[in-house]
C-alpha positions in Angstrom: 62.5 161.3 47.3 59.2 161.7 49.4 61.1 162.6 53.3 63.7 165.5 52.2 66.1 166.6 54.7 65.2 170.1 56.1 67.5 172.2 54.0 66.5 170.6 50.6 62.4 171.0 51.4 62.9 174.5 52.8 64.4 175.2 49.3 61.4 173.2 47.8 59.3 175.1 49.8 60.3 179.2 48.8 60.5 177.7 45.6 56.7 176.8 45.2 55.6 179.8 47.3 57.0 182.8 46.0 58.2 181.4 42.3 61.6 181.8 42.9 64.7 180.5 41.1 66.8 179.3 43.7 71.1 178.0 44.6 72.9 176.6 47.0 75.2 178.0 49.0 77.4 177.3 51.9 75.6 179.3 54.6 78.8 180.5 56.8 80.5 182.2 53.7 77.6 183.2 51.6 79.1 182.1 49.0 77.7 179.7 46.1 78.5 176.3 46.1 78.1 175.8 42.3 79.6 177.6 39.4 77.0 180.1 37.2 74.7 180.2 40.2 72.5 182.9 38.6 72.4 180.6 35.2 71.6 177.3 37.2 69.3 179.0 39.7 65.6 176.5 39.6 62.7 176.8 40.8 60.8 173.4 40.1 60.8 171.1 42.7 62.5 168.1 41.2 65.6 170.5 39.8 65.7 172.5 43.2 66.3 168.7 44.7 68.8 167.9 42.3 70.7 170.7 42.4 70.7 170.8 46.5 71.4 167.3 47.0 74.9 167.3 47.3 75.3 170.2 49.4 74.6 168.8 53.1 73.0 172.1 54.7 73.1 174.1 52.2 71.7 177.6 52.3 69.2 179.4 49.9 70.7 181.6 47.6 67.9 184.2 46.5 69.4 185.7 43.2 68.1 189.6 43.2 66.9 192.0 40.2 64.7 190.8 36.9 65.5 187.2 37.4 63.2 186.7 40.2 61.2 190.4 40.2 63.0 191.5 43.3 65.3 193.7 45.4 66.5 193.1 48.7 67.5 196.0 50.9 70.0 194.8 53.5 69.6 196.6 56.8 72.1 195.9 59.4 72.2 196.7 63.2 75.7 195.8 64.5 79.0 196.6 65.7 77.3 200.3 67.1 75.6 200.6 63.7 72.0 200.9 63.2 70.8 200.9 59.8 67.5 200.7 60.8 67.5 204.4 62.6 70.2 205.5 59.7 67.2 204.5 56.9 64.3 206.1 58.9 66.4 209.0 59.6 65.5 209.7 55.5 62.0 210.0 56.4 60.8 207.6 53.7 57.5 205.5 54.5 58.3 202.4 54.4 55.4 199.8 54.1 54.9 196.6 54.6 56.5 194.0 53.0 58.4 190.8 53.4 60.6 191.2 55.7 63.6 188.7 57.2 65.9 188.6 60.1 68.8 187.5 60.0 71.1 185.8 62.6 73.3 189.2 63.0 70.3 190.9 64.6 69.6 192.8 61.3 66.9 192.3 58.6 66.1 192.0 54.7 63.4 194.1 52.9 61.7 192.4 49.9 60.2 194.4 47.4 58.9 193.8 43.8 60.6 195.7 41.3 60.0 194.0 38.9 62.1 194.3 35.7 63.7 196.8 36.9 67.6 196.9 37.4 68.2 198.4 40.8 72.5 198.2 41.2 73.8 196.8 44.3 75.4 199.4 46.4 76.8 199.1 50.0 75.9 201.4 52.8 75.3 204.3 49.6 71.6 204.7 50.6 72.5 205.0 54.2 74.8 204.0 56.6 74.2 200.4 57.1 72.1 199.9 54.3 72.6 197.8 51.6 71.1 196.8 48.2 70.6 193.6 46.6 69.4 194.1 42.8 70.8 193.3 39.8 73.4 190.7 39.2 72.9 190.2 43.7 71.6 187.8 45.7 70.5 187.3 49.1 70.1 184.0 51.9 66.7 183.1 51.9 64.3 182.4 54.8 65.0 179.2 56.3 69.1 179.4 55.9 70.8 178.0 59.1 74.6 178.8 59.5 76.7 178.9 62.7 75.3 181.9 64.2 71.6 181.5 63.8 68.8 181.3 61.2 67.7 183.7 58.5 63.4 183.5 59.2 60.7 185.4 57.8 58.8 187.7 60.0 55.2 186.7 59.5 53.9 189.8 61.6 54.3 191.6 58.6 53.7 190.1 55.9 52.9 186.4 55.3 55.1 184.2 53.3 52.2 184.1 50.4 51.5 187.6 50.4 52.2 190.2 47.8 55.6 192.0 48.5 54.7 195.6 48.2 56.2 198.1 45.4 59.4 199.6 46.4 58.6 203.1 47.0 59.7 205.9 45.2 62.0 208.0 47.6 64.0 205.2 48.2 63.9 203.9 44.9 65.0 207.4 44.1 67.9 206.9 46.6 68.6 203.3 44.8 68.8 204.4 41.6 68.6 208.3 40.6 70.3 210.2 43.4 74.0 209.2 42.6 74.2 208.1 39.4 78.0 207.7 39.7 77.3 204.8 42.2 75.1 203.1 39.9 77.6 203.3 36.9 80.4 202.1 38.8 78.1 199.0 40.5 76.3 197.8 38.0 75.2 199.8 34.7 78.0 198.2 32.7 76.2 195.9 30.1 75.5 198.0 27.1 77.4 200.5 25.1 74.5 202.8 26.2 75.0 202.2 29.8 79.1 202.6 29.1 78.8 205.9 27.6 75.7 207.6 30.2 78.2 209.1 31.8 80.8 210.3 29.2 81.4 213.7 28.4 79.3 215.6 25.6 80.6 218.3 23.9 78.7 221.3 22.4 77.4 220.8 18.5 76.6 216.8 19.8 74.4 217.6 23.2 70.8 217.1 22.1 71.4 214.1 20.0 73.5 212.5 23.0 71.1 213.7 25.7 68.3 212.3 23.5 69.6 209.0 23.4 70.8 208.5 26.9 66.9 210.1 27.3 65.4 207.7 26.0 67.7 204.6 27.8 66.3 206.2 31.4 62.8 206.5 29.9 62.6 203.0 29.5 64.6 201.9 32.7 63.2 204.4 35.3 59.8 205.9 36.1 59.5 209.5 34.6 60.5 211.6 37.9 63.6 209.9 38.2 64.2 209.6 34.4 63.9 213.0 34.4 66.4 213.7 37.9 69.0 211.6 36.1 69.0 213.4 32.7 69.5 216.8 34.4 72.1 214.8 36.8 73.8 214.2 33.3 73.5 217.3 31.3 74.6 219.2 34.7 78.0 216.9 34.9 78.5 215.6 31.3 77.8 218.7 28.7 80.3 221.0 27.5 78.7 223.7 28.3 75.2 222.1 29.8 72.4 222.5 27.8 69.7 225.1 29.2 66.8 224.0 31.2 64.0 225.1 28.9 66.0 222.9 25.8 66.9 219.8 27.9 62.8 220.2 29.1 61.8 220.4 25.5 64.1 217.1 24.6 63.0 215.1 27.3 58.9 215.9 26.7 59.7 215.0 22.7 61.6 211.2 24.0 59.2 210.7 26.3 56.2 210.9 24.2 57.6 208.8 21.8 58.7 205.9 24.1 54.4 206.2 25.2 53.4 205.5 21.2 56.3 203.4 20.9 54.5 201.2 23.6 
């Protein structure tokens, strides 16, 4: 096929630029037009066609998290809520990154995090604010639907450029300030994950708390690895270990996870 319709080369196009695996979906609804989206998502130009050719006007759907190295914060400004003035209100610098409106008047927030598995969460970080990480997706730039189109905002960053890191007092508010939110949302893949938030009672603390430790160690940067396990030992241990011990644990995991590599 050398002259694409619109909707198939705009797919072709995000694709090639940013690298990412890419689905259709129907752009009024949001929701995917084919089954196992996130296991059919493509991004090579002749499978991107193949898969959007029978979908007149489809939308992109942007899967979130690992998959493509993302996470999409969802800011909305509508119905007499502003999620823009609800986010800033944190007093987190925010820097620039990709950035996309959206036909409700609101915008999305790209940022590479990489392996990382943010959880999705709804209006948890603020009021109006969303996250798209793991196991999420987003409409991509270029999506028309009945309302409008979903276009990236070249003023701030262009549609080549590096998205910048997501930084870390909002990651914080992602993924280490609640971590009730995170375990009901998304942290439900491994029996490690199942049990974080179990309790622990006394004569099995530093064993559990060592293990759970050294999950968070290796999903999170130190600081918030650290906020989490004091989250859990404050909420989970029969009677919570004291905060020289639980110190002395967490220094022992993490320098093994560094010569563990």
């Amino acid at each position: 096929m050398t002259n694409l319709p619109d909707y198939i080369q705009n797919a072709c196009d995000w694709a090639n630029m940013r690298g990412w695996k890419v689905f259709p979906t129907n752009p009024n609804n949001k929701r995917p037009y084919i089954k196992d989206p996130f296991g059919r998502a493509v991004n090579k130009r002749e499978e991107v066609i193949e898969l959007f050719q029978e979908f007149l006007g489809a939308g992109i759907g942007v899967p979130t998290g690992p998959s493509n190295g993302i996470t999409v914060i969802d800011v909305d400004i509508k119905n007499g809520i502003d999620g823009w003035f609800n986010l800033r209100a944190l007093e987190i610098d925010i820097p620039l990154t990709g950035l996309v409106r959206t036909p409700s008047g609101g915008f999305h927030l790209y940022f590479d995090t990489g392996e990382l598995e943010v959880p999705n969460s709804v209006s948890s970080v603020a009021h109006g604010v969303d996250v798209r990480g793991a196991g999420g997706y987003v409409q991509g730039p270029g999506t028309v639907n009945l309302d409008g189109k979903y276009w990236w905002d070249q003023r701030y960053l262009s549609p080549l450029g590096k998205l910048s890191k997501m930084p870390t007092g909002l990651l914080s508010r992602c993924m280490g300030a609640n971590l009730e939110d995170e375990y009901s949302s998304g942290w439900k893949r491994s029996p490690v994950r199942q049990e974080l938030l179990d309790p622990v009672i006394k004569g099995n603390r530093n064993n559990t708390i060592a293990k759970r430790g050294g999950y968070l160690i290796r999903k999170l940067d130190k600081d918030l690895a650290w906020e989490a396990i004091q989250h859990i030992n404050e909420k989970c241990c029969k009677p919570p270990l004291k905060f020289r011990e639980l110190e002395r644990i967490f220094r022992s995991i993490h320098k093994r996870d560094l010569r563990n590599g």
